[in-house]
Residue, then its C-alpha position, 0 to 999 in steps of 0.5 A: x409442245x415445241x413449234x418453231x418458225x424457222x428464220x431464214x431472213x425473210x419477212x413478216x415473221x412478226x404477223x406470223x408469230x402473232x397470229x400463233x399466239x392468239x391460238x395459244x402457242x408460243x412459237x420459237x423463232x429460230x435461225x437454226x433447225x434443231x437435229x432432235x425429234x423434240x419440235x413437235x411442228x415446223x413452220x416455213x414463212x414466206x416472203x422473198x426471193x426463191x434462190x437465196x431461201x432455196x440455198x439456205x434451206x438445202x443445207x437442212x434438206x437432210x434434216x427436214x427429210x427427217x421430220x417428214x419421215x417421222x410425221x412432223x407436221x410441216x406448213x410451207x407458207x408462200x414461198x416458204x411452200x414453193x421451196x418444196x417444189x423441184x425448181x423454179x422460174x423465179x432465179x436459177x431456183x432448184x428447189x428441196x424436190x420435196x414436191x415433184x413440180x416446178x414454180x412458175x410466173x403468174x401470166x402477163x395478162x395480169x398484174x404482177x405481183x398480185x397482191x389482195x384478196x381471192x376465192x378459194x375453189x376446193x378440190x378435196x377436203x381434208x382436215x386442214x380444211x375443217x369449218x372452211x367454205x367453198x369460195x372462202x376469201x384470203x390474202x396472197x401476196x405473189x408473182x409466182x405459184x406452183x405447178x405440180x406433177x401430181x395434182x392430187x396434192x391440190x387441196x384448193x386453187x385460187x385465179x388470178x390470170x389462170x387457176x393455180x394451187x392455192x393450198x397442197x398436202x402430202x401426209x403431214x407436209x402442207x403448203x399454202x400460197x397465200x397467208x394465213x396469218x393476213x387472212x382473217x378468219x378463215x386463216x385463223x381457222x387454217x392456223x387453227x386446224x393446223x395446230x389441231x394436227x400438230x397436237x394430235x400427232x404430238x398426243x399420240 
């Protein structure tokens, strides 16, 4: 079972990656996006700035179209989640569009970037949520979030300043705003559900 994190020059791969093998996978780490159906799931990490990492992936757009149209599991971590959305604030941002919505500036009411420990508020469950309470803590490291057109895609939110989506799905394609991989338990779980979906749909 291939997973691969994709490097688009951003940060904290290593944390990422490290986190992937305590769970018993050994990501590949890749700057390329193979065009095969062999990655069995793809991860989108996620610190930097919106344009240069939304001008990057827009050259895989069509191959990413592919892998959610095959039912490739697909987790968006930080930025790496509002890339999926149609643009931002943040730069002269178009995003992938793979969300309908748009990524905006947390308030001035708050420090920014906000960067700690929040309470996830659950919106609806789902099987990336197994095992995972209702006020549960985890890391974000942020200045930006998520607004969708659709708020059924809103698993979970987060405060800080004014509710916003902390965790998103669409069929096989997920988004967290925080991260797991510096969340402790409860993102191992994340991590670890995650992994569940992937090979489950590889298995099948």
């Amino acid at each position: 079972m291939r997973l691969l994190i994709l490097d688009y020059g951003v940060g904290n791969l290593f944390s990422l990656r490290a986190a992937l093998e305590r769970e018993g996978v050994e990501p590949i780490v890749s700057a390329d996006l193979p065009s095969t159906a062999d990655i069995a799931a793809l991860i989108l990490p996620g610190v930097g700035h919106f344009t240069p990492v939304a001008e990057r992936l827009r050259g895989l757009r069509e191959r990413l179209q592919r892998m959610i149209e095959r039912g490739t599991p697909i987790l968006g971590i930080c930025l790496g989640m509002q890339v999926l959305f149609e643009e931002s604030e943040e730069g002269a941002g178009r995003g992938l569009g793979f969300f309908g919505g748009r990524v905006v500036r947390l308030p001035d009411s708050v420090k920014v970037p906000h960067i700690g420990w929040n309470a996830l508020r659950l919106r609806q469950r789902h099987r990336l949520l197994e095992g995972i309470e209702d006020g549960a803590w985890v890391y974000f490291v942020h200045s930006y979030h998520p607004q969708p057109m659709d708020s059924e895609i809103v698993l979970a939110e987060a405060e800080y300043g004014r509710l916003f989506p902390a965790i998103v799905a669409r069929g096989a394609l997920l988004g967290t705003q925080f991260h797991p991989e510096k969340s402790g338990a409860v993102g191992r779980r994340l991590l670890r559900n995650f992994l569940a979906l992937v090979r489950e749909r590889w298995t099948s």
